[in-house]
LUMGUVO-104842 format. One record per atom (N, C-alpha, C): x, z, y; residue in one letter. Coordinates in pm, whole numbers, padded with zeros to 5 digits, always signed. Layout:
REM LUMGUVO-104842
XZYA/...
REM end
This chain:
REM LUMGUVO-104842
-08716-00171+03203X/-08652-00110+03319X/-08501-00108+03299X/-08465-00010+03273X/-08300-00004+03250X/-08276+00129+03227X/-08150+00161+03196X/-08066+00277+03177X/-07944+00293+03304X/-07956+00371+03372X/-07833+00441+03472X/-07755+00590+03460X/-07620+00580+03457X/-07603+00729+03455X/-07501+00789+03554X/-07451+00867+03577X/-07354+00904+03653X/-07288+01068+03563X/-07198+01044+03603X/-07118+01157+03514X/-07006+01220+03662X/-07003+01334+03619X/-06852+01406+03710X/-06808+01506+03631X/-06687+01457+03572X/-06590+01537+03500X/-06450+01516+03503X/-06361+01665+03547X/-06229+01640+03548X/-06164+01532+03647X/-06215+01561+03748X/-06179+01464+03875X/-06197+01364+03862X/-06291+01309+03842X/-06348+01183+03827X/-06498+01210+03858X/-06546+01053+03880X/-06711+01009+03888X/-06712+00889+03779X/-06815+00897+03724X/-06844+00785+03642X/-06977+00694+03675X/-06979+00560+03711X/-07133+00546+03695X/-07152+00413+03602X/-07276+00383+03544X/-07250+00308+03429X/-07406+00270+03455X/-07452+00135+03442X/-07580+00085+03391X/-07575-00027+03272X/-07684-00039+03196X/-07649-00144+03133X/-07685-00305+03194X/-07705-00385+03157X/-07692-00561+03220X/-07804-00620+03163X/-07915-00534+03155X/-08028-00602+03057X/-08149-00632+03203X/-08226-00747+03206X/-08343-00741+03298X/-08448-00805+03217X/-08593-00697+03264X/-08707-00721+03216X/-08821-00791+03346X/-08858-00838+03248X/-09027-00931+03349X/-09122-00921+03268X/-09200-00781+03277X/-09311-00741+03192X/-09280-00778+03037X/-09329-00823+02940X/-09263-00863+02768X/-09164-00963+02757X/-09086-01017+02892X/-08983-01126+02856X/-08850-01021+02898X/-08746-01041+02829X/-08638-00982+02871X/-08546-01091+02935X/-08454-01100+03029X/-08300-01178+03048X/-08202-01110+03027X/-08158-01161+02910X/-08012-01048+02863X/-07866-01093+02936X/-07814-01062+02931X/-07653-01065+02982X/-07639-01209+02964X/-07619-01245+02838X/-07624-01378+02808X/-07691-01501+02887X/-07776-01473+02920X/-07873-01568+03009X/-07826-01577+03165X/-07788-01456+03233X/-07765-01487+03320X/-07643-01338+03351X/-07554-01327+03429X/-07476-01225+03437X/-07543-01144+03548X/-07594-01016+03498X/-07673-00986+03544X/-07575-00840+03551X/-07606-00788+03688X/-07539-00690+03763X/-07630-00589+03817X/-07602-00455+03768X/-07712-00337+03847X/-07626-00214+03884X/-07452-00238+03895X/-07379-00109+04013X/-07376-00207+04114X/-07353-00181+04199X/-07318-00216+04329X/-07237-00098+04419X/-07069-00185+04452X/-06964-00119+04576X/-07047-00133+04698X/-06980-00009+04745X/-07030-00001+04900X/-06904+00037+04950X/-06870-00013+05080X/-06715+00086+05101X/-06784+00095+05274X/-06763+00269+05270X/-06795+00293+05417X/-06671+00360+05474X/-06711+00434+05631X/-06570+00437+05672X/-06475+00564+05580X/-06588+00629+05488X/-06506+00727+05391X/-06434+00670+05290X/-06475+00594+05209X/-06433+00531+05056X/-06510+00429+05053X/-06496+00409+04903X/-06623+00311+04815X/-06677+00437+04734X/-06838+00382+04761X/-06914+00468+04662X/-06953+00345+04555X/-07064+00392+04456X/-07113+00307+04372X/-07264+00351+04360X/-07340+00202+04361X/-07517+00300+04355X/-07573+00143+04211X/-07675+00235+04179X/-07742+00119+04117X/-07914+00234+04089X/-07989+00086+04054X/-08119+00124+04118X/-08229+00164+03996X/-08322+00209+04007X/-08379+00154+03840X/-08579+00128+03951X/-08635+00068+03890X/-08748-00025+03917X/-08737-00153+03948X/-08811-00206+04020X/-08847-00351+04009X/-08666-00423+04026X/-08699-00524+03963X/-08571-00599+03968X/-08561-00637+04121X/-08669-00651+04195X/-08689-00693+04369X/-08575-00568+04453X/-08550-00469+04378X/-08496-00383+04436X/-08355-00420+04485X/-08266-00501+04351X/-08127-00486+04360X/-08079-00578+04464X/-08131-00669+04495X/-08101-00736+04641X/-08119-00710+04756X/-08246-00640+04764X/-08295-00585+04890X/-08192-00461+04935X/-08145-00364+04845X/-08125-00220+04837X/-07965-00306+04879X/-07882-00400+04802X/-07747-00453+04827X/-07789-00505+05040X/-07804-00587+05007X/-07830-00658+05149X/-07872-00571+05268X/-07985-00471+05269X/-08035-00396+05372X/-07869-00304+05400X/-07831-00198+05251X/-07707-00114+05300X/-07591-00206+05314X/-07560-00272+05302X/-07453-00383+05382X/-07484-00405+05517X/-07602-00438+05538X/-07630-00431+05708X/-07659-00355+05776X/-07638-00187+05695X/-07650-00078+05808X/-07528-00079+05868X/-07508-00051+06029X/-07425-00012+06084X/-07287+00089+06023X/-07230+00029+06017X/-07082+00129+05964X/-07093+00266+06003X/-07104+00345+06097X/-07146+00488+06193X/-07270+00508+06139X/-07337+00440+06064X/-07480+00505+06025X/-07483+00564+05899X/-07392+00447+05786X/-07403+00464+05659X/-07314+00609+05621X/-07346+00677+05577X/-07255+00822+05574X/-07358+00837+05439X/-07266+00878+05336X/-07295+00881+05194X/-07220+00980+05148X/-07214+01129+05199X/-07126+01187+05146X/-07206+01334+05178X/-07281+01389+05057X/-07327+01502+05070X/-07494+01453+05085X/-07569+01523+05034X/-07698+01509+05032X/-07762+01486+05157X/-07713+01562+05266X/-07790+01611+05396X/-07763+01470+05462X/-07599+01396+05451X/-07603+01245+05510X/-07668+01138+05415X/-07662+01154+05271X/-07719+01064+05226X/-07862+01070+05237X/-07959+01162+05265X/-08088+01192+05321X/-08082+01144+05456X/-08024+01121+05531X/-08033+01107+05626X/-07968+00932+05688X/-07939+00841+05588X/-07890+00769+05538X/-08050+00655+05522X/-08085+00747+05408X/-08222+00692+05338X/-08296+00671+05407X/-08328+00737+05517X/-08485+00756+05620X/-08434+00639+05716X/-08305+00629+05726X/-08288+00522+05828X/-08271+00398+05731X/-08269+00325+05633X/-08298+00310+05570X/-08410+00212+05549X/-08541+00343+05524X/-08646+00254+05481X/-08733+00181+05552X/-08729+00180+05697X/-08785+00146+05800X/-08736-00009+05775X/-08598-00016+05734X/-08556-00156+05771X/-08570-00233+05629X/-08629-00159+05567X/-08683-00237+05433X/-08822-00244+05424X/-08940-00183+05501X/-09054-00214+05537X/-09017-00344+05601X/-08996-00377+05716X/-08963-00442+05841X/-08888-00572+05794X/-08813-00564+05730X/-08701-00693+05723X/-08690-00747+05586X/-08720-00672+05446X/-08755-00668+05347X/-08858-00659+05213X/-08951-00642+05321X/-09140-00656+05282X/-09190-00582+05200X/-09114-00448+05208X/-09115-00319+05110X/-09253-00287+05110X/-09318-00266+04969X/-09499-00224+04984X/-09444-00099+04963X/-09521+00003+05008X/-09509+00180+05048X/-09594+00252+05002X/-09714+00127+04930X/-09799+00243+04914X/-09844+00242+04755X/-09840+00427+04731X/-09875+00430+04593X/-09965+00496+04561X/-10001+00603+04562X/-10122+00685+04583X/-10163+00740+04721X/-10301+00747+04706X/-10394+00769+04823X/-10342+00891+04864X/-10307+00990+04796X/-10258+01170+04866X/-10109+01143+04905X/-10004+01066+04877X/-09890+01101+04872X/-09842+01147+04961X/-09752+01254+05023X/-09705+01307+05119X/-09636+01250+05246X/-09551+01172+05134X/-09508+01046+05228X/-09494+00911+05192X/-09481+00848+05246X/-09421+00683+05207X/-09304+00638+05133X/-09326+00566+05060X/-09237+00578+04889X/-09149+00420+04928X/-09044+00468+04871X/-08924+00378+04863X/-08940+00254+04749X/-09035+00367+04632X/-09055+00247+04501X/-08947+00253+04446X/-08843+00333+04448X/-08700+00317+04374X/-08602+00480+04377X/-08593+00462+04250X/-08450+00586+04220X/-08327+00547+04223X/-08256+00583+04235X/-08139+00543+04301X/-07989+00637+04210X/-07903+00595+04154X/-07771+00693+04142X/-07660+00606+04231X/-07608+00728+04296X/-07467+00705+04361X/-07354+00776+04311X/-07247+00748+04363X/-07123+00816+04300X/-06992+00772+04376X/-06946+00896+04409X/-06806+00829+04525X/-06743+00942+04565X/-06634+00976+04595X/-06534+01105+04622X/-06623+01221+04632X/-06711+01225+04659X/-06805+01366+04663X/-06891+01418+04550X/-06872+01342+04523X/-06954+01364+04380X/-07084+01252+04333X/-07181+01366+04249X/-07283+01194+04199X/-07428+01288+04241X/-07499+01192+04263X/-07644+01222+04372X/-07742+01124+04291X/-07856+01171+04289X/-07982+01072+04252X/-08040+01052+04432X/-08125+01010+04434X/-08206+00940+04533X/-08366+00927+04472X/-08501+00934+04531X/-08571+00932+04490X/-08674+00850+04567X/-08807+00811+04539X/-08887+00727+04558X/-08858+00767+04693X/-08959+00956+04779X/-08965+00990+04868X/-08853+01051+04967X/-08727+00998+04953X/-08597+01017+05000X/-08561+01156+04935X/-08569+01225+04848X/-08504+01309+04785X/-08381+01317+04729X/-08315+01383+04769X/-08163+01330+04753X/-08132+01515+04632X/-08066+01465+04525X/-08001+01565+04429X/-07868+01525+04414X/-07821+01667+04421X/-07638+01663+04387X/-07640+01710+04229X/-07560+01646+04121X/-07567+01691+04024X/-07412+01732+03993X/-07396+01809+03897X/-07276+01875+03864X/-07212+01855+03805X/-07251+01756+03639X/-07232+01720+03530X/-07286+01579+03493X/-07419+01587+03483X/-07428+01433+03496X/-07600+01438+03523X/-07606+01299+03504X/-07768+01278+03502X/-07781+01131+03459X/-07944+01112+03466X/-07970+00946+03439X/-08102+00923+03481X/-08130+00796+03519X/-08265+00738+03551X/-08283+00573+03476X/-08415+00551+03501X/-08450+00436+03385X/-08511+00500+03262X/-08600+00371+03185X/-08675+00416+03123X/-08561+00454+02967X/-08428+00456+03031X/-08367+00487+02874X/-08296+00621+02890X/-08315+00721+03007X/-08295+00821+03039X/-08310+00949+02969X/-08405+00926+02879X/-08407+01045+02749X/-08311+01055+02668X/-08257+00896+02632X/-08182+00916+02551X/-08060+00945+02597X/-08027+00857+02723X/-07883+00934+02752X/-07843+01070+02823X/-07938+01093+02858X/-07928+01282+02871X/-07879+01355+02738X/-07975+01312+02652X/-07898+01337+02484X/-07776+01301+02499X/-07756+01228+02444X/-07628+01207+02414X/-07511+01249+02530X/-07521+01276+02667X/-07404+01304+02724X/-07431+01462+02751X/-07528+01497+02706X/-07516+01681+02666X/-07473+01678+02573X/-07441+01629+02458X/-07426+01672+02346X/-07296+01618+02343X/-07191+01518+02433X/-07068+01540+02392X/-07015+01597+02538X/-07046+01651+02645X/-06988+01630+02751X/-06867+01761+02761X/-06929+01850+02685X/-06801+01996+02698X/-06677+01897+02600X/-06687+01856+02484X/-06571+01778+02469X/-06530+01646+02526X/-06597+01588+02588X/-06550+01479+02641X/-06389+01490+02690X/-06271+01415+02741X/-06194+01410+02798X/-06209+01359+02929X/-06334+01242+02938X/-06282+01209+03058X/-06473+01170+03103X/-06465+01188+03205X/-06614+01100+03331X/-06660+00988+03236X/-06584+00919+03243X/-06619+00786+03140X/-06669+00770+03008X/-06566+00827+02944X/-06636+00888+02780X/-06757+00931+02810X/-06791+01048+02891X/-06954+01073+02909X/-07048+00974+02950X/-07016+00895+03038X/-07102+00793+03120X/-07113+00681+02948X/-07019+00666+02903X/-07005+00613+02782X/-07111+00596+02670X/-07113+00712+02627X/-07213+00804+02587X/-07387+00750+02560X/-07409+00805+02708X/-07518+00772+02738X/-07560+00651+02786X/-07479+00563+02837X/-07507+00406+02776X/-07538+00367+02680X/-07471+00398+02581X/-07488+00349+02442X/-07584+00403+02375X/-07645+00529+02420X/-07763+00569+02352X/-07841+00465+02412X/-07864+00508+02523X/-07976+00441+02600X/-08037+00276+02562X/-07887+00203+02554X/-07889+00073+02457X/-07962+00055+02368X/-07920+00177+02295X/-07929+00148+02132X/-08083+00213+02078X/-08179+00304+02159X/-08260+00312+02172X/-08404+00296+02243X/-08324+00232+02409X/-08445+00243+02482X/-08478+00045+02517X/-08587+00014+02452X/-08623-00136+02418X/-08613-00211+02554X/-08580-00134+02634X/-08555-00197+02860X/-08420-00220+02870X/-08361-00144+02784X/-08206-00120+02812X/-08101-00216+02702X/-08005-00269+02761X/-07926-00357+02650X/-07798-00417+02715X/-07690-00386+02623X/-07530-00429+02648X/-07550-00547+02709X/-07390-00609+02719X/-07301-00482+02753X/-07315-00415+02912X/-07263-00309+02885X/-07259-00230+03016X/-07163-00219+03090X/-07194-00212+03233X/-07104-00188+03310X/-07058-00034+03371X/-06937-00031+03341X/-06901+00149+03344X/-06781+00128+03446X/-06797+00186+03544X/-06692+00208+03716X/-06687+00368+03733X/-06540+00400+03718X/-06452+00512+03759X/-06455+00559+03927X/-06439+00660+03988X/-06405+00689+04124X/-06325+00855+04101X/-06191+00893+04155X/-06172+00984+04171X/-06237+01116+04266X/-06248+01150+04219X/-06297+01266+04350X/-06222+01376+04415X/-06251+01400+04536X/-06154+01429+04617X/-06107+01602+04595X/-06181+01646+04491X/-06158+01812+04460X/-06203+01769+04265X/-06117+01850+04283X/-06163+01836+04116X/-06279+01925+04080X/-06370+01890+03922X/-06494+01945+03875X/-06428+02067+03786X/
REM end
């Protein structure tokens, strides 16, 4: 899978994944092909930054579908628009993108198949299978190397100096422990518009 994190510290956003892709026991490392999992978005607020963690089918679909939402639609700023963002959204990734929805027989609702971190003047947000949108304060991570970098960016983030150093952090754990995850990584800055 991969490692994703997002950090907000000291007026800044950090978001960072590493460049490693898996196909069940074969890996493609950086080396093989330049392999990319942030992705810019610039709407009529800023540029945010998102990157995805599940199927590798995700990172094109998830790039291509939010590029072709309507400019007046895409609003990524605060949970309640980025929820509201998502639902419009997944219709056009059933429909135009051949999104399968279904995962268990009870589920409440119809699943995206993908977690999601963003990060952009407002701060940093997860995204979830069933459009669940979280604002986080400090940081977070998704991917299967997410244990480890929760470690590690709790454990330096009161000293950290900067968003980055943290996002830092937990890359490099995540790397250096989780067998999905592998350098080098890509780590993107955003100021934010009130400081943390």
């Amino acid at each position: 899978m991969t490692t994703v994190v997002a950090v907000r510290k000291g007026g800044q956003v950090a978001l960072a994944a590493d460049t490693q892709v898996t196909f069940g026991d074969t890996r493609l490392s950086h080396a093989q092909e330049a392999n990319r999992k942030v992705f810019h978005l610039d709407d009529a607020e800023g540029r945010s930054l998102f990157a995805a963690a599940g199927s590798v089918a995700h990172f094109p679909a998830l790039r291509h579908a939010l590029a072709a939402m309507p400019k007046d639609e895409l609003k990524l700023r605060g949970k309640d628009e980025i929820y509201r963002t998502f639902l419009k959204l997944h219709p056009m990734l059933k429909e135009s993108f051949f999104l399968q929805t279904k995962e268990e027989e009870h589920d409440p609702y119809e699943s995206s198949q993908f977690s999601l971190m963003l990060a952009n003047a407002s701060g940093i947000y997860g995204v979830y299978s069933y459009r669940e949108v979280f604002e986080f304060k400090q940081f977070w991570s998704i991917g299967s190397g997410r244990s480890f970098a929760l470690g590690a960016m709790h454990a330096v983030y009161a000293k950290a100096r900067s968003a980055r150093d943290v996002a830092e952090a937990g890359i490099a754990a995540g790397c250096e422990f989780d067998r999905n995850s592998a350098g080098p990584a890509d780590v993107f800055t955003l100021k934010l518009k009130v400081s943390s």
